[in-house]
Structure formats: structure tokens, C-alpha cells
C-alpha positions as CSV (number, residue, x, y, z in Angstrom):
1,X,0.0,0.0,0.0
2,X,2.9,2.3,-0.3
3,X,2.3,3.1,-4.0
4,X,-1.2,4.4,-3.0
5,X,-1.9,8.1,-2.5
6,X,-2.4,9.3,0.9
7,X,-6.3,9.8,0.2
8,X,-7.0,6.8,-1.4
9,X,-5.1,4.9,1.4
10,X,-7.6,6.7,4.2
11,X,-10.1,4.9,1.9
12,X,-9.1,1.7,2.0
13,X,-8.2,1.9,6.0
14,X,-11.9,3.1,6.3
15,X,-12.9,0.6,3.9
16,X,-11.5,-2.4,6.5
17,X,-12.8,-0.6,9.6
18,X,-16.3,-1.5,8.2
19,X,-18.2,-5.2,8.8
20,X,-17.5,-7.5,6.4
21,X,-21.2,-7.8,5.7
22,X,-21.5,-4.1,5.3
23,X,-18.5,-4.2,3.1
24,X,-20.1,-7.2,1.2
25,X,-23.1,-5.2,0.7
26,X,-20.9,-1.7,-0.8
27,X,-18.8,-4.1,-3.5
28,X,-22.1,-5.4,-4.7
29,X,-23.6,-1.8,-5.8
30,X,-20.2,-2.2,-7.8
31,X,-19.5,-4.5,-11.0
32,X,-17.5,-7.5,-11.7
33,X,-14.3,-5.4,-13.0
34,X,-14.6,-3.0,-9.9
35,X,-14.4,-5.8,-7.5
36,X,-11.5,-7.2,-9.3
37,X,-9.4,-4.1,-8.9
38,X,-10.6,-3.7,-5.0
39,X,-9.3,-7.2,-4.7
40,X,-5.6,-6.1,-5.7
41,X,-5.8,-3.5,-3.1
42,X,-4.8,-6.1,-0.4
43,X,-4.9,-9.2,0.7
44,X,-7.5,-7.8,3.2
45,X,-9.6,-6.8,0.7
46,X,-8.6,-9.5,-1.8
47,X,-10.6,-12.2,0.8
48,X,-13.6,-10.1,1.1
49,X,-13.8,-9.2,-3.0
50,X,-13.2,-12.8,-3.8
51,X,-15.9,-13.9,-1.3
52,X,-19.2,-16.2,-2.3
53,X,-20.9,-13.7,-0.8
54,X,-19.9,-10.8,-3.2
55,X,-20.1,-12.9,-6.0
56,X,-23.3,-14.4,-5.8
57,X,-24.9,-11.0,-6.1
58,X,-23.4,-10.5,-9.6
59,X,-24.8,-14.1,-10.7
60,X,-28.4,-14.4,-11.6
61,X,-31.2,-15.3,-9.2
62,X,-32.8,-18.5,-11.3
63,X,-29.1,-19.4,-12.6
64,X,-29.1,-22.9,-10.8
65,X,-31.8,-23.6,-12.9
66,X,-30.6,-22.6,-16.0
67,X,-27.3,-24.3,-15.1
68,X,-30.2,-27.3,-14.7
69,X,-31.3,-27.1,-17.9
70,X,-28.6,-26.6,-20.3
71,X,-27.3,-29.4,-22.6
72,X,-23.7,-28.9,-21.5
73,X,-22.2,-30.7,-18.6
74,X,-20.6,-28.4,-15.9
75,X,-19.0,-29.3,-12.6
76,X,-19.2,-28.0,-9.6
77,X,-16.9,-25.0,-9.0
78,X,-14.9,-24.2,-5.7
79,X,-16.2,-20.9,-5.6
80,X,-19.3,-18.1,-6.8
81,X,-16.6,-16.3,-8.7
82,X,-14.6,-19.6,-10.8
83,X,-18.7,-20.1,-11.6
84,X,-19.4,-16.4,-13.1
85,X,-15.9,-16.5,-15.2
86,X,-17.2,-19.8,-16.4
87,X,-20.1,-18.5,-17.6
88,X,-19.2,-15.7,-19.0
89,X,-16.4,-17.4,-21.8
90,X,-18.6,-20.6,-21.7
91,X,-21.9,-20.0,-23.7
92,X,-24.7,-22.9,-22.4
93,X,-26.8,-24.2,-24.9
94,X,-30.5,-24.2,-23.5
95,X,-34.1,-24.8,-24.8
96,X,-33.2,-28.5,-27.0
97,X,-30.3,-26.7,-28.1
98,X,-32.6,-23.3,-30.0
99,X,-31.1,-20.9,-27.5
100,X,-27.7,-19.8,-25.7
101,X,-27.3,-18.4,-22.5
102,X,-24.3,-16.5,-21.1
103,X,-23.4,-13.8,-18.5
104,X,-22.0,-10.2,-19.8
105,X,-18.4,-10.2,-18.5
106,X,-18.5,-6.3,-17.4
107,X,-21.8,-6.1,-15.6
108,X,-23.1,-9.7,-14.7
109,X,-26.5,-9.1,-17.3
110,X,-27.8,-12.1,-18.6
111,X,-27.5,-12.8,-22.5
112,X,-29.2,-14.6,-24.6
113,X,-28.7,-15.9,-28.2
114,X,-32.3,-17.3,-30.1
115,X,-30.8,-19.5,-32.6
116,X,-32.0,-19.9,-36.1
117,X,-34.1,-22.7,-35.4
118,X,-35.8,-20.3,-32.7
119,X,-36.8,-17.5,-35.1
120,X,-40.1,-17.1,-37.1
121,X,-38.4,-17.3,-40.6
122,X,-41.1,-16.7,-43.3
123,X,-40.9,-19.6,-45.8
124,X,-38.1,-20.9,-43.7
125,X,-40.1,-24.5,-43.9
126,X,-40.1,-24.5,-47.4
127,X,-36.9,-26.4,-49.1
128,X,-36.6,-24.5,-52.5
129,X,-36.7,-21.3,-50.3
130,X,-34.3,-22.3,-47.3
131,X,-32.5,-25.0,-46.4
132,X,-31.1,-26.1,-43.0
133,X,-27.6,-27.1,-42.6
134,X,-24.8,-27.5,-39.4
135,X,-21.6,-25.2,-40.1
136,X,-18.7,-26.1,-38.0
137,X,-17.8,-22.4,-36.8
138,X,-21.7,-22.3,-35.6
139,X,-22.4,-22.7,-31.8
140,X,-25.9,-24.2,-33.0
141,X,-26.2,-27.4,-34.4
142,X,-27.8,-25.8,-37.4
143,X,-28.5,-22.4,-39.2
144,X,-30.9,-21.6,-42.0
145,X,-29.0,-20.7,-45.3
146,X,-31.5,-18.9,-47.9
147,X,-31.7,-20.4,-51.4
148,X,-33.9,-17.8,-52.9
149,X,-36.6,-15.8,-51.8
150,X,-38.5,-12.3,-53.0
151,X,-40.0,-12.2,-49.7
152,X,-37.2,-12.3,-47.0
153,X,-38.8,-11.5,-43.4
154,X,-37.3,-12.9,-39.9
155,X,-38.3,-12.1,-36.4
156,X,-37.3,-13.2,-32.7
157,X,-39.1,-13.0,-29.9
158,X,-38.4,-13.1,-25.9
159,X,-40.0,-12.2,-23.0
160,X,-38.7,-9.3,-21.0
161,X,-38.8,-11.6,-17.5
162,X,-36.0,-14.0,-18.8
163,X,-33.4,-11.1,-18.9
164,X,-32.0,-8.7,-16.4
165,X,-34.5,-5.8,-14.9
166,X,-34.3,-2.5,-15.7
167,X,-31.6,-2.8,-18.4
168,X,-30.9,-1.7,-21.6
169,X,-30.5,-3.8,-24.0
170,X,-29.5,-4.3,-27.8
171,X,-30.1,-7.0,-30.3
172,X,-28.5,-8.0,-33.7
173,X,-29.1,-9.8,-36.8
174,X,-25.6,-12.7,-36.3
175,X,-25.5,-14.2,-40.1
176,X,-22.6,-14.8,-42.7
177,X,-22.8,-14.0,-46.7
178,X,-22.1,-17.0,-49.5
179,X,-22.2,-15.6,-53.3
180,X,-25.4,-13.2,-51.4
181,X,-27.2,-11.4,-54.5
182,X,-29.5,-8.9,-54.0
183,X,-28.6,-7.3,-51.0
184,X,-25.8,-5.3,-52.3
185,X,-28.5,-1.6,-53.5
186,X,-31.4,-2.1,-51.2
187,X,-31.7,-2.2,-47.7
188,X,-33.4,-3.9,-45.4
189,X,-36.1,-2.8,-42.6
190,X,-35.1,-3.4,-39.1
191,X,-36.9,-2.7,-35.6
192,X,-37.7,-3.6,-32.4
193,X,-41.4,-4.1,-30.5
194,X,-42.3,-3.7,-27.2
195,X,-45.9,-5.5,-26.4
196,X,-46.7,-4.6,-29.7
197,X,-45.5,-0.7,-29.7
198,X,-42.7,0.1,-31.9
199,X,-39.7,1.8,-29.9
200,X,-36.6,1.3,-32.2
201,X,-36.8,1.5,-36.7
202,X,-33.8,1.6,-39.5
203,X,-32.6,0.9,-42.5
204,X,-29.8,-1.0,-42.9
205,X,-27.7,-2.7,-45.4
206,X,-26.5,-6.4,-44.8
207,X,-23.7,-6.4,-47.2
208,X,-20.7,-4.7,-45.4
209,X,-19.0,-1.3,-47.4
210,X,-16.7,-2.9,-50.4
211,X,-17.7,-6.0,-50.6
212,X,-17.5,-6.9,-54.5
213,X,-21.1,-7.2,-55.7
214,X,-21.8,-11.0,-56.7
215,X,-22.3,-11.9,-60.4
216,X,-25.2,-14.7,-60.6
217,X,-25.0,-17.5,-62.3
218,X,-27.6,-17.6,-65.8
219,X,-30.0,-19.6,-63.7
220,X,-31.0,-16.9,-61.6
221,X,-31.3,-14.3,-64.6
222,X,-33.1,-17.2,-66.3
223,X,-35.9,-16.9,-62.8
224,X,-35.9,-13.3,-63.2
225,X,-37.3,-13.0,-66.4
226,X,-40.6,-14.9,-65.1
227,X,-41.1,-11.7,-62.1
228,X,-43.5,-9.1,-63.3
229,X,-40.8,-6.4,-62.2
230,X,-38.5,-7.5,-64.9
231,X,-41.2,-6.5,-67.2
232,X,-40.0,-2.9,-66.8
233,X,-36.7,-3.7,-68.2
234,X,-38.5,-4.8,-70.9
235,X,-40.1,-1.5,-71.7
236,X,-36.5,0.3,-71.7
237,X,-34.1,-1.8,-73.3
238,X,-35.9,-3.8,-76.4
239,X,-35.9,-1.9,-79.7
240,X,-39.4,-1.6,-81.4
241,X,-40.3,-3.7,-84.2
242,X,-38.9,-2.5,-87.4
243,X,-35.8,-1.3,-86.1
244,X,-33.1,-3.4,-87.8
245,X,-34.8,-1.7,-91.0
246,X,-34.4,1.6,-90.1
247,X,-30.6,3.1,-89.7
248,X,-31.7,6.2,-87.7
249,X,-34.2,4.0,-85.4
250,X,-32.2,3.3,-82.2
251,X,-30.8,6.7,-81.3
252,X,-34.6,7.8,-81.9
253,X,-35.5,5.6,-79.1
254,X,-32.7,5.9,-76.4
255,X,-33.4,9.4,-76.7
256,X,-37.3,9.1,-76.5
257,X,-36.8,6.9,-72.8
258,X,-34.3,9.7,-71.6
259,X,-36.9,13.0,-72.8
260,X,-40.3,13.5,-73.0
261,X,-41.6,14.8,-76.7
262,X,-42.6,18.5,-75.9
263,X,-46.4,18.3,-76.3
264,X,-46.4,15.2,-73.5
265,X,-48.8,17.0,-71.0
266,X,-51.3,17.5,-74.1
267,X,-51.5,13.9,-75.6
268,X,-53.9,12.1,-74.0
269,X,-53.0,9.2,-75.6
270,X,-49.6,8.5,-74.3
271,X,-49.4,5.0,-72.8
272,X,-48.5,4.3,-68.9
273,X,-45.9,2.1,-69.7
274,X,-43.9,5.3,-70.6
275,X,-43.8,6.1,-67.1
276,X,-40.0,5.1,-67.1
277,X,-39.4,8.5,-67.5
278,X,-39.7,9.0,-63.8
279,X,-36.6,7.2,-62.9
280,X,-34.8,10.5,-63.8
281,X,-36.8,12.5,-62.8
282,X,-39.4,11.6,-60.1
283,X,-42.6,13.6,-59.3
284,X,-44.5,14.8,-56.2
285,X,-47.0,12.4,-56.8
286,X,-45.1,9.0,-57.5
287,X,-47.3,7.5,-54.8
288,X,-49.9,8.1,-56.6
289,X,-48.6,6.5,-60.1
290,X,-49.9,2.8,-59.6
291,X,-47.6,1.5,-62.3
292,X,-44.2,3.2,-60.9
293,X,-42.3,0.0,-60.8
294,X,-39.9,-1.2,-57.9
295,X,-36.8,-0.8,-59.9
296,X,-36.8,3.1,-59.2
297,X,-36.1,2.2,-56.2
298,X,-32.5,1.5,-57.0
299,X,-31.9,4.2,-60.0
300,X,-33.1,7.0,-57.3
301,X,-29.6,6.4,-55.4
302,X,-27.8,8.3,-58.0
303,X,-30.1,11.0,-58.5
304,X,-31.8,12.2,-55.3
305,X,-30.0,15.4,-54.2
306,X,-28.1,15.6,-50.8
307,X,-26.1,17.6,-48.9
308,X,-23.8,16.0,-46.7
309,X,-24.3,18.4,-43.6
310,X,-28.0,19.0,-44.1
311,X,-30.3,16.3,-42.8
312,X,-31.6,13.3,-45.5
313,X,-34.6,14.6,-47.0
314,X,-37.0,12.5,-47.8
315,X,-38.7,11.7,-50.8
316,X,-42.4,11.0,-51.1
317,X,-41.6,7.7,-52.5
318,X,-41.5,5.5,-49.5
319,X,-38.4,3.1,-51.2
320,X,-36.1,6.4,-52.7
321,X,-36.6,7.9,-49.2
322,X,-35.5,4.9,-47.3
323,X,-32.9,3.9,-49.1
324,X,-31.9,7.5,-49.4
325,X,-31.6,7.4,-45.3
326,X,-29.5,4.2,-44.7
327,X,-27.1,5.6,-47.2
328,X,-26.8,8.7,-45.5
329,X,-26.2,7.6,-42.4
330,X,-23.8,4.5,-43.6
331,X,-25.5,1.7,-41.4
332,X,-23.6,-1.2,-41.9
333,X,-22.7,-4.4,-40.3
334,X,-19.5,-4.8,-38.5
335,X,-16.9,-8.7,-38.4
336,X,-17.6,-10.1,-35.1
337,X,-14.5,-11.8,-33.5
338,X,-16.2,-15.2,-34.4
339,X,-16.3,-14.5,-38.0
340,X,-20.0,-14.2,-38.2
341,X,-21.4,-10.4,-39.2
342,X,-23.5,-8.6,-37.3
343,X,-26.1,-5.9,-37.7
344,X,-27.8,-3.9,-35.0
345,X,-32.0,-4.5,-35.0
346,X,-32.2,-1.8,-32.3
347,X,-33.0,-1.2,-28.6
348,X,-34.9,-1.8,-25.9
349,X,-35.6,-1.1,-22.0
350,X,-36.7,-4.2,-19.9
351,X,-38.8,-2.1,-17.6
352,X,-42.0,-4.9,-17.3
353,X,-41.1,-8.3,-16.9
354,X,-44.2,-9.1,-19.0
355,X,-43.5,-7.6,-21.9
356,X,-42.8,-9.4,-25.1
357,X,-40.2,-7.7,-27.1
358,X,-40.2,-8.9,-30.8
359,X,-36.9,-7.8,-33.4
360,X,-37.2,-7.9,-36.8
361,X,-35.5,-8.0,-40.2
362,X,-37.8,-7.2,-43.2
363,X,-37.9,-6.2,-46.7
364,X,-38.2,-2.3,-47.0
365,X,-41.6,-1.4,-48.8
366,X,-42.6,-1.4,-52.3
367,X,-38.6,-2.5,-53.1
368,X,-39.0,-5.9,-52.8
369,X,-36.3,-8.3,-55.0
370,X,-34.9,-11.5,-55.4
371,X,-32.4,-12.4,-52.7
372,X,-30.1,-15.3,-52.0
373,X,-26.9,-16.1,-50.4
374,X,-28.1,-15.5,-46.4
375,X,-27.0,-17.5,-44.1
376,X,-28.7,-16.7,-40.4
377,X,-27.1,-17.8,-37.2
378,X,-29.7,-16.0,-35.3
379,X,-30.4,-13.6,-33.1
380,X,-28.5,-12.3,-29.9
381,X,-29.6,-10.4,-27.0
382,X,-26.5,-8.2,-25.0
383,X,-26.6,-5.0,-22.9
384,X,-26.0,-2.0,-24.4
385,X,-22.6,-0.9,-24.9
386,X,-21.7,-4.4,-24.8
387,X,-19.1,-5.7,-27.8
388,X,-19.2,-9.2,-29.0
């Protein structure tokens, strides 16, 4: 104790003038790591920080019968604190193996981590959709890989009661990309329910910043050619009939889908399939253009104005403007150290113990596409401010 200033000394001797139940009590208002830096104080202080009695309080009430209930063996542990260390760098696999259980190193929180197989996957039943397969760096025995869908939608659910009280908490989408298509120019909807009420929304992209988009095979071109929103390319890139005959035809045309002839407002007769014009120039009213066809969505990226310092404005089109707002603001997922991505769903407060809090991952409206390429580990539950 020579080292030690002369205050923080009068601390300490203060500290050891107390009851060791009183003391007990003080280093449990504390947290894990606080107690583990009291304990090099002295040896004093070492017996009373490394105590069953301290560290009990940082374990959960029901964890005996989690430790009861999980798959993995465990033995018995000389002490409260050889337990907690256990349990935080040794996730236990719960619930017929759908969910994982661990305690957050830094505070003593409870986590949780719904597995694939735990998750309400739309069409996840469906074998020419998804397909369920074991991956050796997975800590569940399987994960749900997506073979193609146009309707991608996932959501987790856990009651409030399981975790910690009165924390704050944050979940993320844990998933890996395999030759992924269609998640490189559109984002995806994510947010986060309380009991039904809506406390946390984004848009995010799953693909992290520079990954090379993936070039699909002619199969899936092949499929995409059957989807009505392929028709659109149809409209713009084809030449009309009679064109190999005339020379001057084909500049004609590229230059009739990029301009509007002059007396447009006045002909009453011009079709609605000539509404591509609005890709380079989009109205007030798109929402009120029934045929505007999803693949605005992704031309808009290059041509919405923005000013880096002002705040994204927001077009009426509900896909421009949501795209136009997870590129602004860059939302992306970051490497875990396991290898696996991540992408933050949002945010939540476990305030009643009977609340259901449901996270979700959606398509973004009126941009829906073909995706493939997903593979979905699941779901996990930390507290805030807490890094994988």
C-alpha cells in the first residue's frame, strides 16, 4: 500500500474498519471489474472481494436452474466467482439446443442468443426457399441458409422476465454472406417491438461497405425473367419492331426513354408504360402513379440530391426515401471476432417483466427483389454498450 496516494489509502483503511457484511453489501452496488481491482488493493480486501458472498450478487437469481437445464455438462466450481468467469467465456446451450445463454463479462446481465431454429423465418419451412444445414464455426447445431426468396422477413421474440431488470439492451441480426445477390443496392427494414409498440426503426444494409457485388449464375437471370418487375426492363431496353430496317431508329428511341416529346402533358394518348421517364426525374406524386415499378427504387440512389451536412430529406416515395436514409447515415454491419457479421435490430428497456419484445429483419416497402446467399445464425440479446 505504499504506492497508493495518501487519500485513497484513508479509503481503504476506512474501507476495512467497516463489517464485512456491510462491506459485502458496498462491493455489490459495484460491478464485476470493480471488484477485481478492490481485490488487488490487499490481501484484506482480496478475501472479502473474492468472497461467495460478493459474488453471488453479480450471478443471476434463477441461474441454478438454467445451469439445470442446459445441454452442456458443468461441474461443480470451488467458488461463486470460478462459476461467473465460467459463464461468461462458456456460452450454455439451452431450450433443445434453439437458444444460448451467457453472463456479460462487465456487468453480470444475462445474455441470450435465439438460434436460427428459434426464429419465425417466413418460408423458412419451405426447401426451395431455405435449407437447414450444421456449419462447424456455428455454436448451434444448425443455421438456416437462404436459397432464394422475394419475400425475405425474420423475427425473434423473448420475454422481458428471462433477462436482467431494468436494463438496456440491444439486439442484432448474427448471419454470414455465401455468393449473397441482392442485398448489395437495397436495404433492409429493421426494428424492435415492445408488447406490440414500436420503440426502435432503420434501414440497414447487410452487405458490409466494399464488398464486391456478386455476379449470378444464368440460372437466376433465367428466374428473373418470369417476375413481373423485370417487365419494366422490358419497356426500356428492347428496340421496337422494325428497327433493324431503319438506320436512324435506335438513337430515336434511347433518346425518347431519356426526354419527354414536348407536347407530353397534351396527348392524352400517351401510354402508362412510358412512365420510365420518372426514374430520372421523379414527381410529387409518385405515390400516386400505380404503375411506378420497384426498380426506381435503385436508379433513385444516384439521383436524389443531398447535402452532406443537411439532414436526408426524404422523398415521397416510400423506397427512394428509405434507401436515401440508410445511405446517408452508412448503417452497416461490422466482423464479429467469431467470424460471423452482425447488424444492430435496435433497442430496448426491460422495464416490465411481461413484456414481449419482438426484433425484426424485413424487406423495405414497395422494393421488394430476389435475394439469395443468407446464411442466419440468429439472433443475440446483450446490454448496451456491450461488444461481441
Amino acid at each position: 500500500m505504499e504506492n497508493l496516494s495518501g487519500k485513497y489509502q484513508r479509503t481503504i483503511t476506512c474501507l476495512l474498519m467497516l463489517p464485512e457484511d456491510c462491506t459485502v453489501k458496498i462491493f455489490a452496488f459495484t460491478s464485476p471489474l470493480d471488484v477485481c481491482h478492490l481485490s488487488l488493493v490487499s490481501k484484506s480486501v482480496q478475501s472479502i472481494a473474492d468472497s461467495d458472498s460478493v459474488w453471488e450478487k453479480f450471478l443471476p437469481s434463477d441461474y441454478q436452474s438454467i445451469i439445470d437445464a442446459s445441454l452442456n455438462p458443468i461441474a461443480n466450481f470451488p467458488s461463486k466467482k470460478d462459476l461467473f468467469v465460467y459463464l461468461c467465456h462458456n456460452p450454455l446451450l439451452i431450450d433443445g439446443a434453439r437458444k444460448i445463454f451467457s453472463l456479460d463479462k462487465w456487468t453480470g446481465k444475462k445474455c441470450y442468443f435465439l438460434g436460427a431454429r428459434d426464429l419465425n423465418i417466413t418460408w423458412g419451412d419451405i426447401p426451395k426457399h431455405w435449407k437447414w444445414t450444421s456449419l462447424p464455426e456455428s455454436r448451434f447445431r444448425e443455421v438456416a441458409e437462404l436459397i432464394s426468396v422475394w419475400l425475405l422477413e425474420i423475427r425473434g421474440t423473448i420475454r422481458a422476465g428471462v433477462l436482467s431488470p431494468q436494463t438496456f439492451y440491444t439486439s442484432y441480426l448474427v448471419y454470414k454472406l455465401e455468393d449473397e445477390y441482392g442485398f448489395h443496392h437495397k436495404p433492409s427494414e429493421v426494428s424492435v417491438e415492445v408488447s406490440g409498440v414500436e420503440f426502435d426503426k432503420r434501414f440497414v444494409f447487410l452487405v458490409p461497405e466494399g464488398r464486391t457485388v456478386y455476379t449470378p449464375p444464368p440460372s437466376v437471370a433465367e428466374d428473373e425473367s418470369e417476375q413481373p418487375d423485370d417487365d419494366y426492363e422490358e419497356l426500356v431496353y428492347p428496340l421496337p419492331s422494325g428497327a433493324e430496317d431503319e438506320p436512324g431508329q435506335p438513337d430515336d428511341y434511347a433518346e425518347s426513354v431519356y426526354t419527354l416529346p414536348s407536347d407530353v402533358e397534351d396527348d392524352p394518348g400517351l401510354a402508362d408504360d412510358d412512365c420510365e421517364v420518372s426514374v430520372y426525374s421523379p414527381s410529387s406524386d409518385a405515390e400516386e402513379e400505380p404503375g411506378q415499378p420497384d426498380d426506381d427504387y435503385e436508379e433513385s440512389l444516384y439521383i436524389l440530391p443531398f447535402d452532406a451536412e443537411d439532414e436526408p430529406r426524404r422523398p415521397d416515395h416510400d423506397g427512394w426515401g428509405q434507401l436515401f436514409m440508410a445511405v446517408a447515415y452508412n448503417q452497416r454491419p461490422k466482423l464479429r471476432n467469431d467470424g460471423w457479421f452482425e447488424v444492430k435490430l435496435g433497442e430496448f428497456y426491460t422495464e416490465n417483466e411481461d413484456d414481449c419484445i419482438e426484433m425484426s429483419l424485413k424487406e423495405v416497402k414497395d422494393c421488394v427483389s430476389q435475394k439469395e446467399g443468407l446464411i442466419v445464425e440468429g439472433i443475440e440479446i446483450r446490454p448496451s454498450s456491450t461488444t461481441s
